[in-house]
C-alpha positions, -999 to +999 in steps of 0.1 A: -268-351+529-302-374+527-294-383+566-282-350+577-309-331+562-340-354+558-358-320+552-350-315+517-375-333+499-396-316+515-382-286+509-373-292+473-410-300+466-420-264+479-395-247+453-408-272+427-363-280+423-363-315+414-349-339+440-317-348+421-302-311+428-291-327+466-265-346+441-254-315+418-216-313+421-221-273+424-246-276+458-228-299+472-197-281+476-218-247+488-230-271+516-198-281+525-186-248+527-213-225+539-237-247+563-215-238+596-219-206+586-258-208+575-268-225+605-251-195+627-267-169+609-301-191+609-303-189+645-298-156+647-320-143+621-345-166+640-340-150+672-345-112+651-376-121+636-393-149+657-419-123+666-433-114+632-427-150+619-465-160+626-476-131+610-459-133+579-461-171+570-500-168+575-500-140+553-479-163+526-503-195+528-534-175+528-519-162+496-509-195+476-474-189+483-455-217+504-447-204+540-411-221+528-409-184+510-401-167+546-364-179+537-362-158+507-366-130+533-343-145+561-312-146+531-330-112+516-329-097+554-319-113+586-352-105+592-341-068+602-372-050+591-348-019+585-322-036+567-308-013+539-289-032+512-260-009+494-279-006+464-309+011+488-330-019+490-346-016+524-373-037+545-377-077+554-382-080+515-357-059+504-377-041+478-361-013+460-377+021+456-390+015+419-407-020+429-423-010+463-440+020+442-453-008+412-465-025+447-480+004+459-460+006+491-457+041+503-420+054+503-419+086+517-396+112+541-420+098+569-432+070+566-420+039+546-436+011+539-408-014+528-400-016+570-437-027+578-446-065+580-477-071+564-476-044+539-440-057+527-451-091+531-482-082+509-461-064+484-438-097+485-466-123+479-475-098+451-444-098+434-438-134+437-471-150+427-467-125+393-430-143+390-446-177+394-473-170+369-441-157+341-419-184+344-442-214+362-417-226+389-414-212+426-374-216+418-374-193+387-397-169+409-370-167+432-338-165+410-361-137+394-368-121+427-331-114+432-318-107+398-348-090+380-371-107+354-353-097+323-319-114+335-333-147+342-347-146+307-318-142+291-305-170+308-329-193+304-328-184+267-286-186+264-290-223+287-317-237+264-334-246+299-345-237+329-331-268+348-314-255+381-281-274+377-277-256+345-285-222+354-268-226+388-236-242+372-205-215+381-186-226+352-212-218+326-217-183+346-252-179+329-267-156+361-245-136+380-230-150+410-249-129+437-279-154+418-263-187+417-254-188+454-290-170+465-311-201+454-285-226+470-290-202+502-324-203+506-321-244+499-298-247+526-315-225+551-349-239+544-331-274+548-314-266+582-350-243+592-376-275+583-349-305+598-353-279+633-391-273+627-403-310+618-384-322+648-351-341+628-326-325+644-312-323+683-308-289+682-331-266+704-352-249+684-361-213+688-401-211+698-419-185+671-441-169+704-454-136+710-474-134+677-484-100+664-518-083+655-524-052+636-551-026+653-563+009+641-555+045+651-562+077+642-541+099+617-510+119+636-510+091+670-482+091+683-465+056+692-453+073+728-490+075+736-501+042+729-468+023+745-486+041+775-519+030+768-501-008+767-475-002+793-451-017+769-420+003+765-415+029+730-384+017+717-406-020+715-434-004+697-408+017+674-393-015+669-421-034+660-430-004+634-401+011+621-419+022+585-428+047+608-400+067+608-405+093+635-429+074+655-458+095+648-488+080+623-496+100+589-518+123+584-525+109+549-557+087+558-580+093+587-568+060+601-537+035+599-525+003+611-496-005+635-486-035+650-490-046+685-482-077+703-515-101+703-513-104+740-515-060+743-552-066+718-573-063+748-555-034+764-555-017+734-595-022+730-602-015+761-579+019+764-579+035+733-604+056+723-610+074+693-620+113+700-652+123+690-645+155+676-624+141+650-645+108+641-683+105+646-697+073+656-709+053+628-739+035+648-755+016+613-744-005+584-759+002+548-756-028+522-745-014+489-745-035+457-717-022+434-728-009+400-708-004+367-680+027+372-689+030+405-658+041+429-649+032+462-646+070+464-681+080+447-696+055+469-676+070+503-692+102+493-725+091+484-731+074+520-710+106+535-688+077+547-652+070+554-631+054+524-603+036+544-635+027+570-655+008+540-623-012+532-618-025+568-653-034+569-656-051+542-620-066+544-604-049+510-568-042+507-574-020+475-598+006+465-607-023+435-640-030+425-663-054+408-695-048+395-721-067+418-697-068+446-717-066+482-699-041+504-711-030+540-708+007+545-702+018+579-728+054+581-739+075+606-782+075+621-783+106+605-770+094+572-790+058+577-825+078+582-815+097+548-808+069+531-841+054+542-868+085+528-843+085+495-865+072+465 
């Protein structure tokens, strides 16, 4: 296996799995018997999700999470980002209803979270840096990741160990066998993936183009309008946002992101406008140092200012705070010259 897939030290590191797993009796035989399979459905998930690839393997490493992880969602998902398991688990990630709430993804009648990229990719890196913090290996994160937390405790505790030979073993049965096979997936995936990738194998390799960017619109924008705005056809922009289940924006927040292709960013810029009867233009930028039980919702109202506004500006993905914190708040002239006569 060391000269078919020269990969898997590589890969081994990234999972912290020691390298002696490539000889454990139990893997082995998985190999020998799923690989034609695995490298099938490799390709194919490939050719799904090559578009929002980029995207979410810069989201992992800018996270401290291996970019290696995006085969936990290829075995989670195909990549489908409307894959629904039978136990209701939907999205690239596969996050059930419960855990995308304690993630604070949004899992509504119209809009659900779990199908968008960066938010369940977010959610994901969430989820699996607190699993790596509990058990201390990026294996146990993802044995816990598909079995639950308390499961893979109770293993651990019946084995005596944590060793991966041990708690993978199918005669010992210590995890259920959804579990066992799930790590030795991802192994063998990320092993036929990184051979491809760092250039070991003869295979063609699928190219990860047409990257993605997110933009802003305005609450209630329909998708229809802005594949016309980017002469791109709907069903591609429906595709590339299916948490948006009607393709038609929220009405929740005064603004929201969807997902474009990168090479439509200038298009969009230069075509979409934002009405200004429902958004007036915020010409000047207010420093504001952040004092004790200060909200991002007290200081939104102080400045007459836009919440979800402040936290683009000033790059947040929560409405957390810490006192002494710097933020940039996007105001009117009219609110600017206020500010400026206020003692």
């Amino acid at each position: 296996m060391e000269t078919k897939y020269p990969s898997y030290s590589y890969v081994f590191n990234e999972f912290d799995v020691d390298e002696s797993y490539l000889y454990d009796e139990g893997f082995i035989s998985f190999v020998s018997k799923q690989e034609k399979n695995l490298k099938s459905f490799y390709k194919h998930s490939l050719r799904r999700g090559k578009e929002v690839l980029p995207m979410m393997q810069g989201l992992l490493i800018d996270d401290g999470v291996s970019d290696l992880f995006i085969y936990l969602s290829m075995v989670e998902s195909g990549f489908s980002s409307d894959a629904v398991s039978p136990k209701k688990a939907v999205g690239l990630w596969q996050f059930m209803p419960a855990t995308a709430r304690d993630y604070k993804l949004t899992v509504c009648n119209n809009y659900d979270e779990r199908c968008d990229t960066v938010s369940a990719t977010s959610a994901a890196i969430n989820y699996l840096n607190k699993l790596h913090k509990q058990f201390g290996k990026w294996y146990l994160a993802a044995l816990a990741y598909n079995c639950g937390e308390g499961c893979l405790s109770r293993a651990i505790k019946r084995a005596g160990t944590d060793d991966l030979s041990v708690l993978t073993d199918g005669n010992l049965k210590y995890l259920p066998r959804e579990t066992r096979q799930y790590m030795k997936k991802i192994l063998l995936v990320a092993m036929i993936g990184e051979s491809f990738t760092l250039g070991f194998s003869n295979d063609k390799n699928e190219i990860f183009d047409n990257p993605l960017i997110q933009v802003d619109v305005l609450a209630g924008t329909s998708l229809k309008e802005i594949a016309a705005l980017l002469k791109i056809k709907e069903e591609k922009l429906l595709d590339l946002n299916r948490g948006l289940k009607n393709g038609v924006v929220p009405h929740d927040n005064a603004m929201y992101k969807i997902t474009i292709p990168i090479e439509k960013m200038y298009a969009f810029y230069l075509r979409y406008e934002v009405p200004e009867v429902n958004k007036e233009y915020k010409s000047h930028m207010i420093s504001h140092n952040v004092s004790l039980g200060e909200t991002l919702e007290a200081i939104a109202t102080y400045y007459e200012a836009d919440r979800e506004e402040i936290k683009t500006s000033n790059h947040l993905t929560d409405d957390f705070l810490t006192v002494g914190m710097l933020l940039v708040i996007p105001v009117t002239q009219n609110v600017f010259e206020k500010c400026l006569n206020r003692p």
